[in-house]
C-alpha positions as CSV (number, residue, x, y, z in Angstrom):
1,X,46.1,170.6,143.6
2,X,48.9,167.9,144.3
3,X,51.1,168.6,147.0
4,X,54.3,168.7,145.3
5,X,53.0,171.5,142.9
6,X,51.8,173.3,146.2
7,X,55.7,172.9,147.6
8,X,57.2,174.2,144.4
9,X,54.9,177.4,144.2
10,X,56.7,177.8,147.3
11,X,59.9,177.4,147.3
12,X,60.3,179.3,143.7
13,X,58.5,182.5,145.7
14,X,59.9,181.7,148.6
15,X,63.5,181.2,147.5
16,X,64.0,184.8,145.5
17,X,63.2,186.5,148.4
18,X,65.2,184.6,150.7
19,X,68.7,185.4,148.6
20,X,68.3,188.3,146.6
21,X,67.0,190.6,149.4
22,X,69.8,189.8,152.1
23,X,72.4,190.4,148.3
24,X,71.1,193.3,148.0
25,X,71.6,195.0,151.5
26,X,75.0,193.6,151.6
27,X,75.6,195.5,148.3
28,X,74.3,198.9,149.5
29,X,75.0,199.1,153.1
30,X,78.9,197.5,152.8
31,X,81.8,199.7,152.4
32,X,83.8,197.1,151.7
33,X,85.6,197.1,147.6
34,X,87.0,193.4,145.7
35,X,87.8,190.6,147.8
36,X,86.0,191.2,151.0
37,X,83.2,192.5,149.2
38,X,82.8,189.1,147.7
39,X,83.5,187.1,150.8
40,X,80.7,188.8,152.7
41,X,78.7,188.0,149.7
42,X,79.4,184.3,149.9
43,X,79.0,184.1,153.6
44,X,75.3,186.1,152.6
45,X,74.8,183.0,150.0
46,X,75.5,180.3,152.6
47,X,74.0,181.5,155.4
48,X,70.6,181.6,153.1
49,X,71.2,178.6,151.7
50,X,71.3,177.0,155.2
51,X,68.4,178.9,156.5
52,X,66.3,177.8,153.9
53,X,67.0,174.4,153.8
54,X,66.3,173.9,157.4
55,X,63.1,176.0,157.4
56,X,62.0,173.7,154.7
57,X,63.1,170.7,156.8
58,X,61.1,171.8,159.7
59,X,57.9,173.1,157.8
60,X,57.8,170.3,155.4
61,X,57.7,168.0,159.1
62,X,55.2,170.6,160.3
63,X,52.8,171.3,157.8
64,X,50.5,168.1,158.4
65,X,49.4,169.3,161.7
66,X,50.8,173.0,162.3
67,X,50.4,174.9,159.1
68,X,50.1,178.4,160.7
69,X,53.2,177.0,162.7
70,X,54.8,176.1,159.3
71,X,54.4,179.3,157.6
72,X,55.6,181.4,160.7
73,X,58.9,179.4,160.7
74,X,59.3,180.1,157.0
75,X,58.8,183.7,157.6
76,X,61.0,183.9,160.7
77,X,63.7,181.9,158.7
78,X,63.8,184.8,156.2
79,X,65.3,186.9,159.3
80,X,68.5,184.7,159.8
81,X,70.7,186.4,157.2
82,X,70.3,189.4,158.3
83,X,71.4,188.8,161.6
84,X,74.8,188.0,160.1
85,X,74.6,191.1,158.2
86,X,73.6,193.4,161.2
87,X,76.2,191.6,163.6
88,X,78.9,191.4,160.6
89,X,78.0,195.7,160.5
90,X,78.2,196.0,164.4
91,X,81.9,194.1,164.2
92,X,83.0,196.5,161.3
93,X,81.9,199.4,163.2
94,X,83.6,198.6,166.5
């Protein structure tokens, strides 16, 4: 199979669960109504948008060599959002 086809089997699995997940805990966990709802969801949006792109950056350099390297970056890059979620939840707690 040619590369490129392998990389886009990726990315459109890869991407879905990258945004729609982190959307959907902002949705059910904030308490948040109208404006501020959607400004945590656009901070959601870019903060996966930046993860992804540099996990693809980083795995696309490191898949020659590393590929069990590659895959675990992708995997760990899916946990960045949440970390703005979880310290964005601590901050509204406090």
């Amino acid at each position: 199979m040619d590369a490129t086809v392998v990389w886009l089997i990726v990315a459109l699995f890869y991407a879905p669960l990258h945004y729609l997940l982190p959307m959907l805990v902002v949705v059910m966990t904030g308490s948040e109504e109208g404006e501020a709802r959607k400004r945590r969801l656009v901070a959601t949006a870019i903060d996966c948008t930046l993860s992804m792109l540099i996990a693809f950056v980083v795995v696309i350099w490191l898949a020659g060599d590393q590929l069990q390297i590659a895959m675990f970056v992708l995997l760990l890059s899916m946990a960045t959002p949440y970390l703005r979620i979880w310290l964005h939840h601590r901050a509204a707690a406090a």
